[in-house]
Steps between C-alpha positions, in 0.01 A plus 500: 500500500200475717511212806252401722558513895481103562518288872865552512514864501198525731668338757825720482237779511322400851836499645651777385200719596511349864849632457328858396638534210351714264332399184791655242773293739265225434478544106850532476603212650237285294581666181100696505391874481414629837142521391459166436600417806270745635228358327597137616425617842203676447334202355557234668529631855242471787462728732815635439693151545685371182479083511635297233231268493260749466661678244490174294188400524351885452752493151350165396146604537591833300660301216175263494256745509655743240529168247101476598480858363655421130258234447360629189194205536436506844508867518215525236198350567344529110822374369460221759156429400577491126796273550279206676220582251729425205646210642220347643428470056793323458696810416901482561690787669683560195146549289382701759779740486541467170112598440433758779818665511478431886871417584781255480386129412741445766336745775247276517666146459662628831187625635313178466819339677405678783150348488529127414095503475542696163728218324148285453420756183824474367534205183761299711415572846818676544700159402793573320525360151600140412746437235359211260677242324400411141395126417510339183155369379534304194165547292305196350322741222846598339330420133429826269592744769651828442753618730566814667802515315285547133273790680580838301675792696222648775340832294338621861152480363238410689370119431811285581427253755684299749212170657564251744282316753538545890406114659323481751476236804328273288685524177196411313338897559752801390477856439629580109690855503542687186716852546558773240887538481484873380240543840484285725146438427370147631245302400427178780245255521431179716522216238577134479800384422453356154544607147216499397369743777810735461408542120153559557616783748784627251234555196243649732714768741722586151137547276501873546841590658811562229759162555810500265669249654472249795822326711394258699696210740538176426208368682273215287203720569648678226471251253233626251710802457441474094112481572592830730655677215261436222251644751661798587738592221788549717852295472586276810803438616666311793748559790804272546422209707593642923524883347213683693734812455426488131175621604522696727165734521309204509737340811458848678101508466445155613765604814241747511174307457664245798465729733090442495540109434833379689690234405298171628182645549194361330329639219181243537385810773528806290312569128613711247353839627761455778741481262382832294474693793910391555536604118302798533724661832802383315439711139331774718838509738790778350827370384859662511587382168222683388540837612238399792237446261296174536489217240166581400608842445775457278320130336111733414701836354756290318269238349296749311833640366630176358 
């Protein structure tokens, strides 16, 4: 088994060659090949003096410098360039390599590491995930609902929907999310936070777009969800009160869609083409689940199938 020549040995080395012993004495009392000891010298001497100190520090460079050299990123300057281009759009490492067959998702996770400046184009900021609790949320608009439990076994057609409403600062403006469960497809607009509004939004977005069913939380903006049905033909059904998990696209594109309007910010200072051009980078962005095809992709050939 291969062993490296560490501080230790170096210093039985200087002494034994002010001794003049030879280099296979040397190896054989250390337990190395003459050669290596030979090459030990060779390496780290100056002007023909072996120092321990020296040797160190001329070993620690080597080992730096030949790390440097199987950099895949930094030793590629287009791969480089690609990299900050894609992430710079909001890409992730793992949709980059999963795309552009560039190299490990984790290559560059540990390349951005070593420059903190890139984290600001990651979707956390290089913040490791939080584990959330669930909270119960009793609904006032329990009357004539359908629950998630009475929703028919998932066919994987295109046109069953998860909605919910992201809040912002004020509570009174919100962003309504729609997502495709088959694609990921999502469908946001800045909205009010009355029924009313959210029907009006529901018969208008679902007028030319297939919509089987709906599941939406338990929020009382939901409230005219028989009104939402007789408009758009599709059932509607409803998550257990402090479930988010039981929809889970829709909770993973609003985790998404936060990452343009943070928790607490105000949504009196953006419109709704802010919002589309969120929506737009999101179903134009490839996802692993789907082969690295984007949501638009898979939602557009699908559709015309179903």
């Amino acid at each position: 088994m291969y062993k490296h020549i560490k501080r230790d040995d170096r210093i039985c080395i200087a002494l034994m060659l002010r001794q003049k012993h030879t280099n296979t004495v040397i190896g054989k009392e250390l337990g190395f090949h003459r050669t290596t000891i030979s090459r030990e010298v060779k390496r780290n001497s100056e002007n023909r003096i072996y120092k321990v100190c020296l040797a160190d520090k001329k070993d620690r460079v080597r080992r730096r410098n030949s790390k440097i050299k199987q950099r895949i990123i930094e030793n590629n300057l287009e791969l480089k360039r690609k990299l900050r281009q894609y992430l710079k759009k909001d890409w992730s490492p793992e949709q980059i390599a999963g795309t552009f067959g560039l190299t490990s998702h984790m290559t560059i996770y540990r390349y951005i590491d070593r420059f903190p400046e890139m984290k600001k184009y990651l979707r956390r900021q290089g913040k490791k995930r939080r584990k959330y609790g669930t909270k119960a949320n009793l609904s006032r608009y329990q009357a004539n609902k359908r629950s998630i439990h009475e929703r028919p076994p998932f066919d994987y057609k295109i046109g069953h929907w998860e909605g919910d409403t992201i809040v912002g600062k004020e509570r009174t403006l919100r962003i309504a999310t729609d997502v495709d469960r088959v694609s990921g497809y999502l469908l946001a607009n800045l909205t009010f936070a009355k029924a009313d509004d959210i029907h009006s939004r529901a018969r208008r977005i679902f007028r030319r777009k297939p919509c089987r069913t709906i599941t939406y939380d338990n929020g009382s903006e939901f409230a005219l969800h028989k009104m939402i049905e007789q408009d758009t033909g599709a059932s509607v059904y409803f998550a257990d009160p402090g479930k988010p998990q039981q929809r889970g696209a829709n909770e993973n594109a609003n985790g998404l869609l936060r990452q343009y309007f943070p928790k607490g910010s105000s949504f009196a200072t953006i419109t709704d083409k802010d919002v589309q051009r969120a929506v737009s980078r999101l179903n134009n962005r490839p996802r692993k689940r789907l082969d690295y095809l984007t949501p638009r992709q898979v939602f557009e050939s699908v559709r015309f199938k179903s």
